[in-house]
DRENDO-1510 file (C-alpha; in Angstrom, 1 decimal, always signed):
<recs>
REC; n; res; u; v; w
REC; 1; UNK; -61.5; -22.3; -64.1 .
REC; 2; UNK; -60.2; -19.3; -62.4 .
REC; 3; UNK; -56.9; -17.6; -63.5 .
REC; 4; UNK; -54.3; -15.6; -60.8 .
REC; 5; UNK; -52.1; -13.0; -61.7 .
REC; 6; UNK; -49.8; -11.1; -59.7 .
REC; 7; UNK; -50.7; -7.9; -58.0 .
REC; 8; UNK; -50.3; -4.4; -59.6 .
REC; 9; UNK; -49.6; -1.7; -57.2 .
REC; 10; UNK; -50.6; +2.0; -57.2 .
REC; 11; UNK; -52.4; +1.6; -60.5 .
REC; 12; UNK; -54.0; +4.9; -61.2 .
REC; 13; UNK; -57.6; +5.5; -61.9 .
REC; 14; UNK; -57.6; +7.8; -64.8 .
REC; 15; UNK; -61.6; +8.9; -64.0 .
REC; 16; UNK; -60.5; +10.5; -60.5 .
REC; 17; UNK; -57.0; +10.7; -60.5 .
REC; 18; UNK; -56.8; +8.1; -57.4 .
REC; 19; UNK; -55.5; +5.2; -57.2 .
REC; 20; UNK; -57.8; +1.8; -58.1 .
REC; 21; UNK; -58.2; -0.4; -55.0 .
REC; 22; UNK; -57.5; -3.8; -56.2 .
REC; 23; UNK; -55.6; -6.2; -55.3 .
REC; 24; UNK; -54.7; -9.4; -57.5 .
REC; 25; UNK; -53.5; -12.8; -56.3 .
REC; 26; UNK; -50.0; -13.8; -57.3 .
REC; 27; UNK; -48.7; -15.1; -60.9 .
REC; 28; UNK; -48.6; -18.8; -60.9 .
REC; 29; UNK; -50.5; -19.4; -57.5 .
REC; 30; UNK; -52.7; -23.0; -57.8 .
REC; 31; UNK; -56.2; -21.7; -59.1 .
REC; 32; UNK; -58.5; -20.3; -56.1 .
REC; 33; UNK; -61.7; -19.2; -55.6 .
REC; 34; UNK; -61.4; -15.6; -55.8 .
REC; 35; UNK; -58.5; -13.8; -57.7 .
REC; 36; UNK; -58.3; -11.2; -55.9 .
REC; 37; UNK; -60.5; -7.8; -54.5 .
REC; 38; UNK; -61.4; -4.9; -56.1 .
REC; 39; UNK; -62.8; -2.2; -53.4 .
REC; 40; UNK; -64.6; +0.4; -55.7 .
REC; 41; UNK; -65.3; +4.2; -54.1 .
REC; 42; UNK; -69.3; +3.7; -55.2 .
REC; 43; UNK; -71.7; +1.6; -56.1 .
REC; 44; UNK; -72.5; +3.2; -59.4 .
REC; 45; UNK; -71.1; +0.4; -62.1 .
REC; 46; UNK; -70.9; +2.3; -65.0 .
REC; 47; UNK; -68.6; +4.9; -63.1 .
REC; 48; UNK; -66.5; +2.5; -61.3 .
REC; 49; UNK; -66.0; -0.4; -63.9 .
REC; 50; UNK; -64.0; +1.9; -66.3 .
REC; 51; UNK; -60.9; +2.2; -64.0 .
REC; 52; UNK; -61.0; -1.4; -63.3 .
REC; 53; UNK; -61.1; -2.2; -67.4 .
REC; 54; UNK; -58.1; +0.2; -68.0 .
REC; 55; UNK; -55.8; -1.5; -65.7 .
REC; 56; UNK; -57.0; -5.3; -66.4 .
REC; 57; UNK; -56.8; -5.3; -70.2 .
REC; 58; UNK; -53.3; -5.3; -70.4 .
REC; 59; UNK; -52.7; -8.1; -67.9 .
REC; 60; UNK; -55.7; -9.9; -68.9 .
REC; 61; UNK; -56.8; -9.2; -72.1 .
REC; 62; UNK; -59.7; -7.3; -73.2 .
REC; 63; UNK; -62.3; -7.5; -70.8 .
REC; 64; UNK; -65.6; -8.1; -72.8 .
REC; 65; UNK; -68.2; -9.0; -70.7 .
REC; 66; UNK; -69.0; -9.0; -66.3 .
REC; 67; UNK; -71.7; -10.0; -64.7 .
REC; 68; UNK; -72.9; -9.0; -60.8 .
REC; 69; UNK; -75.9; -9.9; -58.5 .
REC; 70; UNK; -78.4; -6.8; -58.1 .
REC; 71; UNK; -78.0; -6.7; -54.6 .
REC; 72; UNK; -75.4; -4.5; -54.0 .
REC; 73; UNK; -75.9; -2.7; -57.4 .
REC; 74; UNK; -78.6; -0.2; -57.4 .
REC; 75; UNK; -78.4; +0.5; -61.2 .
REC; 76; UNK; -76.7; -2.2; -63.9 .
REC; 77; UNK; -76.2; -1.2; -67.3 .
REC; 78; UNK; -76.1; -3.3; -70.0 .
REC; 79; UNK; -73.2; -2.0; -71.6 .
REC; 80; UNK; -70.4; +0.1; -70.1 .
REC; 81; UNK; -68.5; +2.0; -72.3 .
REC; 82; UNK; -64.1; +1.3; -71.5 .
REC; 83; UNK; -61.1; +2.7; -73.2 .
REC; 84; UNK; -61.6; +1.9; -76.6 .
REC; 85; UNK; -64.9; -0.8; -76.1 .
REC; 86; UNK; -67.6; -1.7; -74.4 .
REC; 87; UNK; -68.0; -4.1; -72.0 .
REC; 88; UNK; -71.8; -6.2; -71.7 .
REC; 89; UNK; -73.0; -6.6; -68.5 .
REC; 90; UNK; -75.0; -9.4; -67.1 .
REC; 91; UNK; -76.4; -10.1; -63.7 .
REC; 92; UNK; -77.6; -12.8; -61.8 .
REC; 93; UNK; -80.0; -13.1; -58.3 .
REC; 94; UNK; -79.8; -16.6; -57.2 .
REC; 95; UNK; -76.5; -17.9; -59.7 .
REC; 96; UNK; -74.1; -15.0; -58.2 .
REC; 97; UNK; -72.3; -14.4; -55.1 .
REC; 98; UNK; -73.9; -10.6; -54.1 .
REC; 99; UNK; -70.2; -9.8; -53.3 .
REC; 100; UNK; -68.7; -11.1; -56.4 .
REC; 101; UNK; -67.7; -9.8; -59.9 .
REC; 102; UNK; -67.1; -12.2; -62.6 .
REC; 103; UNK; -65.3; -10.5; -65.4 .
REC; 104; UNK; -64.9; -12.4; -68.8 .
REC; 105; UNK; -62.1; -12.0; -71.2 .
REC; 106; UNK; -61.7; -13.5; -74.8 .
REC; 107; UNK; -57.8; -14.3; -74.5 .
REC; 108; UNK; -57.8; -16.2; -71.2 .
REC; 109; UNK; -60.9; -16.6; -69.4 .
REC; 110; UNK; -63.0; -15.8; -66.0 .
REC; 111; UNK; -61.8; -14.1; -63.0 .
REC; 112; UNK; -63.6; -13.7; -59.8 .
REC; 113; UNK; -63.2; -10.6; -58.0 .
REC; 114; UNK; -64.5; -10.2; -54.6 .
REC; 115; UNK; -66.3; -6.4; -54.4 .
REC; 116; UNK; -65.7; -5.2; -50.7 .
REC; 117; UNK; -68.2; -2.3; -50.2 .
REC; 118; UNK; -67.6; +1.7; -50.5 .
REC; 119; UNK; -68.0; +2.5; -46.8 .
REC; 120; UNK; -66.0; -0.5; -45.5 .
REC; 121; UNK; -63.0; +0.6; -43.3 .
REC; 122; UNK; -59.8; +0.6; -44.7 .
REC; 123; UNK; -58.5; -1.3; -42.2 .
REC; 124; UNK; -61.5; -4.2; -42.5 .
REC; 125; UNK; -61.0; -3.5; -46.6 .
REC; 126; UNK; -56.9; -4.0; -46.2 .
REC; 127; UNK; -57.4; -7.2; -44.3 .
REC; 128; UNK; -60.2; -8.8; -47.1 .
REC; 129; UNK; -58.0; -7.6; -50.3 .
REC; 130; UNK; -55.3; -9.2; -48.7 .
REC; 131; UNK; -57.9; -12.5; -47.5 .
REC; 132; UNK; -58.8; -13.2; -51.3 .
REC; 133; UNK; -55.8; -12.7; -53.2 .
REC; 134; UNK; -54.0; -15.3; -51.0 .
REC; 135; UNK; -54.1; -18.2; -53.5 .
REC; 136; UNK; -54.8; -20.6; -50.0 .
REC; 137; UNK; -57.9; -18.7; -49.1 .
REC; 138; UNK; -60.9; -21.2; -49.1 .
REC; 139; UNK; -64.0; -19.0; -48.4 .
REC; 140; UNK; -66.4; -17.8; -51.0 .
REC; 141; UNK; -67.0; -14.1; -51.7 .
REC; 142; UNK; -69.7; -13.8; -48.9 .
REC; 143; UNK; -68.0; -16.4; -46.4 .
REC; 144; UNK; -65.5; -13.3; -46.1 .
REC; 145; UNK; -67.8; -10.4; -45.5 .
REC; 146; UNK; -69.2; -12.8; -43.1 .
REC; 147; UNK; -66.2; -12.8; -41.6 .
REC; 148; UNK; -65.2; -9.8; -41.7 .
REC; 149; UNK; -68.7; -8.4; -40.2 .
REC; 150; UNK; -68.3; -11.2; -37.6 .
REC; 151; UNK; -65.1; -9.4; -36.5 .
REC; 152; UNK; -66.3; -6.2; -36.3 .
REC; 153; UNK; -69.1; -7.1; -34.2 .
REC; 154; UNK; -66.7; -8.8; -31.7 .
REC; 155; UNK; -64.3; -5.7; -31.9 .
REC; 156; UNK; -67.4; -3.5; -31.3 .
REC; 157; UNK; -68.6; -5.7; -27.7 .
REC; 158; UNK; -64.9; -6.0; -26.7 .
REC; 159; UNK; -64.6; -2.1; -26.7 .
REC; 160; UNK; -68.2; -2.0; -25.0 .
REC; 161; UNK; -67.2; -4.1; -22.2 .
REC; 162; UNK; -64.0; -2.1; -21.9 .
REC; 163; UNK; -65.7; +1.0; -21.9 .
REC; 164; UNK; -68.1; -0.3; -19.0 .
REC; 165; UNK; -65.4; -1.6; -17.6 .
REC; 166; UNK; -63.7; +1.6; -17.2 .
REC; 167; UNK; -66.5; +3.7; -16.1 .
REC; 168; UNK; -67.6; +1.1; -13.5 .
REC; 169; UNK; -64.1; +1.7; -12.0 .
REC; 170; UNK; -62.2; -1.1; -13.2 .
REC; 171; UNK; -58.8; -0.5; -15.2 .
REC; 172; UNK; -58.7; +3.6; -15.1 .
REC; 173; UNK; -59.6; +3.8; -11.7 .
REC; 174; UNK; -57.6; +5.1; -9.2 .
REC; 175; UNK; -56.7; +3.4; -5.7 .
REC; 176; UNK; -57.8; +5.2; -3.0 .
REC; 177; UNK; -55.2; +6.8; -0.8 .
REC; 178; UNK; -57.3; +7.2; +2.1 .
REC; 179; UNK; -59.7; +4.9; +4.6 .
REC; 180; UNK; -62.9; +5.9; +5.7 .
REC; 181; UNK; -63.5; +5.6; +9.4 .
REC; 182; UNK; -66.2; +2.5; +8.6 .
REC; 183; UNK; -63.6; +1.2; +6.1 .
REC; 184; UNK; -60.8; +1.1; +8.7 .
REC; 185; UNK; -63.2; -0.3; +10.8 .
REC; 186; UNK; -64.2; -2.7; +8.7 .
REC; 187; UNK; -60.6; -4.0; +8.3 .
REC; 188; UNK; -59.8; -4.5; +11.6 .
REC; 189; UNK; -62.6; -6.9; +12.6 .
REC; 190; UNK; -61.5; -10.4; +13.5 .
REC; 191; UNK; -62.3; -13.0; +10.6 .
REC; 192; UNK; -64.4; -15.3; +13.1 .
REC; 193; UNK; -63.7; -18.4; +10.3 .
REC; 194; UNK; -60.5; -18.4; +11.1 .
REC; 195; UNK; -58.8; -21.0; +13.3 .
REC; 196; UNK; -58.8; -19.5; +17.0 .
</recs>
C-alpha cells in the first residue's frame, strides 16, 4: 500500500547547494500509484539518493532500503551511505517499473517515486512531476514517459509541418502586390463552365 504526503517546496540539496527536484502528492489524498516524482540531475545513485534521503526522513521516517530496475541505472550500489545511515539497495529487471523508485521505510511503509530522466526538459519534467503527484493519476511509471515521449514527438511533427509550411510559402508569405502580364492574363479569361 502506497502512502501520499504533501509536497515540500524548494527543499535544498545539501551535496550541490540546488534545490532537490521532487515533487510529493498531497497529505491525505486516497492512495495512488505513484507518490509523487523525483527528477534527479544524474544517473549516478549513490550521488543522487543522498539529497533525496535528507529531505524524506523527516516526513517519512528513515528511509532504510530502495530498490530500482538496472535500466536506467548504470552503476547500483548496494549500500548508499545518508545522513547518519545507510540505506541497502536492491534492484529488480522484470518485477520493477524502469522508471520507478521504491523506497522503504521502517515507520510507515513503501512509496513509489516516479524517476523522470536527467536530460528531460523542464518543461516535459514540470508537466510529469505534476502528472504523478496528482492523487487521480492512473498511469504507471512508464505509462507516463510514454506519454510524455508521445507528446514530444507530436510537438516535434507539428513544428515540422509548420516549418514546411512556412518555407513552402504558406503563413509567412507575403501577397504579391503586383500581376504578371500572363497572370493578368490569366484572370481575365472567361470561365467557359459558367452559365452563358
Amino acid at each position: 500500500m502506497t502512502t501520499t504526503i504533501a509536497y515540500t517546496p524548494a527543499v535544498e540539496d545539501r551535496t550541490a547547494s540546488l534545490p532537490l527536484r521532487l515533487v510529493l502528492a498531497p497529505a491525505g489524498s486516497a492512495p495512488a500509484l505513484l507518490d509523487g516524482a523525483w527528477w534527479p540531475r544524474s544517473r549516478d545513485l549513490a550521488a543522487e539518493l543522498p539529497a533525496l534521503t535528507a529531505v524524506l526522513d523527516p516526513l517519512w521516517g528513515r528511509i532504510t532500503h530502495a530498490t530500482v530496475n538496472p535500466t536506467f541505472w548504470p552503476v547500483i550500489p548496494r549500500k548508499v551511505p545518508v545522513d547518519g545511515h545507510v540505506v541497502g539497495i536492491g534492484w529488480f529487471k522484470a518485477e520493477q517499473d524502469p522508471h520507478k523508485l521504491l523506497l522503504f521505510s521502517y515507520t510507515v511503509g513503501r512509496w513509489d517515486l516516479l524517476v523522470i530522466p536527467p536530460e528531460t526538459s523542464p518543461a516535459t519534467a514540470a508537466r510529469l512531476m505534476a502528472e504523478a503527484a496528482d492523487p487521480r493519476c492512473t498511469l504507471t511509471a512508464s505509462a507516463l514517459m510514454d506519454e510524455a515521449e508521445q507528446r514530444r514527438i507530436a510537438e516535434e511533427m507539428e513544428l515540422s509541418l509548420v516549418s514546411v509550411w512556412d518555407s513552402e510559402g504558406g503563413h509567412g508569405a507575403s501577397l504579391p502586390t503586383s500581376r504578371s502580364p500572363a497572370q493578368a492574363a490569366i484572370a481575365q479569361v472567361p470561365d467557359a463552365t459558367k452559365g452563358a
